[in-house]
C-alpha positions, 0 to 999 in steps of 0.5 A, spaced: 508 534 539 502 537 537 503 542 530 502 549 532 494 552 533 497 557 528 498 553 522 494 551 517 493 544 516 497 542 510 492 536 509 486 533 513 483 526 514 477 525 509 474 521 515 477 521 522 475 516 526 477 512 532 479 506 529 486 505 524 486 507 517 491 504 514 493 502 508 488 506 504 486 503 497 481 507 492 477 504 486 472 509 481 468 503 478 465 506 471 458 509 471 456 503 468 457 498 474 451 501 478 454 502 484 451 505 490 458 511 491 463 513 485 469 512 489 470 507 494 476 507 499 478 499 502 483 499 509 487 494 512 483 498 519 484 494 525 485 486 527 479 482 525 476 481 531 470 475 528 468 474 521 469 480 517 476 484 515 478 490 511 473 496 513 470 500 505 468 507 505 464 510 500 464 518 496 461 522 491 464 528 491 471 526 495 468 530 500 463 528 504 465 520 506 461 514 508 463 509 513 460 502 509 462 496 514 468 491 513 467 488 505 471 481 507 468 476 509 474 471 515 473 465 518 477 465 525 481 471 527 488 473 523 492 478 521 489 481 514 494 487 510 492 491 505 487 490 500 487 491 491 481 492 488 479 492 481 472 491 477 473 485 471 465 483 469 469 481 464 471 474 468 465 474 472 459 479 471 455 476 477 461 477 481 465 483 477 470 486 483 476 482 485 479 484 491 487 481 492 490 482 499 494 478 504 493 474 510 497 472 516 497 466 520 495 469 526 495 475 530 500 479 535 506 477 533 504 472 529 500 478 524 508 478 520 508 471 519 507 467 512 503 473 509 501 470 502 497 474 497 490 472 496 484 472 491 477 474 493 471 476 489 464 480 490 457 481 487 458 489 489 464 493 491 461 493 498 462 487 498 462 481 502 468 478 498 469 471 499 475 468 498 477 464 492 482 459 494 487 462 490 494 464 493 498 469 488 504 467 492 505 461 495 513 460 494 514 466 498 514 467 506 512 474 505 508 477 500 504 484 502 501 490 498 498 488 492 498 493 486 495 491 480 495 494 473 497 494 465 503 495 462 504 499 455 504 493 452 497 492 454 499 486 459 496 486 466 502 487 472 502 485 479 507 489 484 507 487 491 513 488 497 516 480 498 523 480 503 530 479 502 535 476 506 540 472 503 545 478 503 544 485 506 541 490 507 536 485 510 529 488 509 523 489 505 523 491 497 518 491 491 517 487 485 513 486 479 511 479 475 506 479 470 499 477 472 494 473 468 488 476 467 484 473 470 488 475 477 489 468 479 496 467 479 502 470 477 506 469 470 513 467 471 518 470 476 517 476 479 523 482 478 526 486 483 524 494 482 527 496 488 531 494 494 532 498 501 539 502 499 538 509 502 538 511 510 531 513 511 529 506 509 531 503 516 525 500 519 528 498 525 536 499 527 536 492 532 530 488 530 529 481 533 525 477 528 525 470 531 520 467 525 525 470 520 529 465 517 535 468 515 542 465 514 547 465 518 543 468 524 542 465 530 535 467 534 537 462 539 541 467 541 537 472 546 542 478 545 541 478 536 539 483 532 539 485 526 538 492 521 531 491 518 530 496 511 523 497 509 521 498 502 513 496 500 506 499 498 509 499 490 505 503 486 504 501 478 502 504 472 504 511 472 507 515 466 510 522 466 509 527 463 515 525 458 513 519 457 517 514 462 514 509 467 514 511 474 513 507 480 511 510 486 513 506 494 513 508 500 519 507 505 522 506 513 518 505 518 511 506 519 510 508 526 515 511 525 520 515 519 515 514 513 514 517 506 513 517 499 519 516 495 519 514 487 523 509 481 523 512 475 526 509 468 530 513 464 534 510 457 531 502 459 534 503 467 529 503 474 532 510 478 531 510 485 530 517 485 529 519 493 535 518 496 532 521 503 534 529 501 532 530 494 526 528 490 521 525 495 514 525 493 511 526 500 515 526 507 511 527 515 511 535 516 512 536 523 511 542 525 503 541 522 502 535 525 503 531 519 507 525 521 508 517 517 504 519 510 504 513 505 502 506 503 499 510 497 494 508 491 493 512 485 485 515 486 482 518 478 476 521 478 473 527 474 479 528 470 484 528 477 489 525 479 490 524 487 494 520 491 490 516 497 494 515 502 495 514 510 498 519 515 498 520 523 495 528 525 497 531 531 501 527 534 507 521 531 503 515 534 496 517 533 492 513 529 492 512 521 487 516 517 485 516 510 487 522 506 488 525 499 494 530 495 493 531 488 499 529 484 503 534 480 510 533 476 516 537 477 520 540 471 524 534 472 519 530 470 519 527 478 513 526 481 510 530 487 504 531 492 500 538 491 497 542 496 491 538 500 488 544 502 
């Protein structure tokens, strides 16, 4: 249902278009870099049609918004999930942006299968990336959601989502490995951050997944099903204003039930915090218009921070635009979208 024409809105696409803006990435490349836009927004946008994914805006002011084109360059049509992008001149000055993404085998249902994390680079953050043939994750069926960042320590990180099967909840959960600095592989085994454990994690009640190996589940039966979970699109690198690392994810499904939860370590021990009453950092707002907000990014600039994320307006299964809400910090020292005016 369409929200009420007399309630303001909450939030606002940064750029509607007809055309999927999902699973918005934000990079603010430093003055220095001689870049055309202070900001640039990377989105998995639709299935590649020929030669190019991942379609790239550009802003000044995060106000006034321009649609640039694809920034990677593909070869024959394949599904292409969320893009990571940083700025390293330091490995390459001729190439210093180096995008992370995932890549499928196919599109259709074929877009689920063996998405891998991979490396790309550019001369310029609107590209064209071109892929470097490393794969961060070649050990793993499923890897999407790359999220790239340093620890305290000063070590580099990668979060990204990976499924779980060999005990349940059967589902998608979020993990970390430390990452070598030159974005080329990850070092070590990842470690778990978190797994699917609360109700508004289900991502589908009976979900048929015949490419999904999983023990003990025969797909030959036609009438099998299973209870899938989502937990994906981690966010690292966050500290509260007490001081405790903080992990951003977004949870359930998203066209359906999808929002923003949050992990947050205290004395040494990784706390799910949004147990679907409580504590969510962002959550759909029907009664606005304001369905399936998420697959967020951490956008600095100008002193501020925002998150980048997606949402369906006016209706549950419009198409995914890009939009912002500052953060803030509760009492408890728990994260929480602002007002996006």
């Amino acid at each position: 249902m369409d929200a009420p024409q007399t309630m303001a809105p909450r939030y606002r696409p940064l750029l509607p278009e007809a055309r999927d803006q999902g699973d918005p990435y934000a990079l603010v490349p430093p003055p220095d870099a001689g870049a055309r836009f202070r900001c640039y927004v990377y989105t998995t946008g639709e299935e590649p049609a020929a030669g190019a994914a991942f379609p790239v805006y550009g802003s000044d002011d995060l106000i006034a918004w321009h649609a640039i084109g694809e920034s990677l360059a593909v070869g024959e049509p394949t599904a292409h999930w969320a893009p990571c992008v940083v700025y390293r001149p330091d490995l390459d000055p001729a190439r210093p942006y180096v995008m992370l993404y995932s890549r499928a085998v196919g599109v259709g249902e074929q877009a689920h299968v063996g998405h891998a994390i991979r490396r790309a680079v550019a001369a310029q953050p609107e590209g064209p990336f071109e892929d470097t043939g490393h794969v961060l994750t070649p050990e793993l069926d499923f890897a999407i959601d790359p999220d790239v960042y340093r620890a305290p320590d000063g070590s580099l990180r990668l979060a990204f989502a990976m499924d779980f099967v060999d005990d349940e909840p059967y589902g998608t959960g979020i993990v970390e490995a430390d990452l070598a600095e030159d974005l080329t592989h990850v070092i070590g085994e990842p470690r778990v951050l978190a797994r699917p454990r609360h109700p508004w994690h289900v991502y589908e009640a009976e979900r048929v997944m015949p490419w999904k190996a999983i023990p003990g589940v025969d797909w030959s039966d036609p009438a099998r099903t299973v209870r899938w979970h989502t937990v994906e699109a981690p966010v690292g690198g966050l500290r509260s204003p007490t001081g405790d690392p903080v992990y951003l994810y977004s949870g359930g499904c998203f066209w359906g039930f999808y929002a923003v939860g949050a992990l947050v370590e205290r004395h040494g021990i990784l706390e799910d915090v949004t147990d679907g009453e409580r504590n969510f950092v962002i959550q759909p707002d029907p009664q606005r218009g304001f369905y399936g907000p998420g697959h967020c990014s951490l956008l600095r600039m100008d002193g501020r921070d925002f998150l980048l994320l997606h949402a369906r307006f006016g209706a549950p299964h419009a198409k995914r635009q890009m939009c912002l809400a500052p953060v803030g910090w509760t009492a408890e020292g728990l994260p929480v979208a602002g007002d996006g005016g």
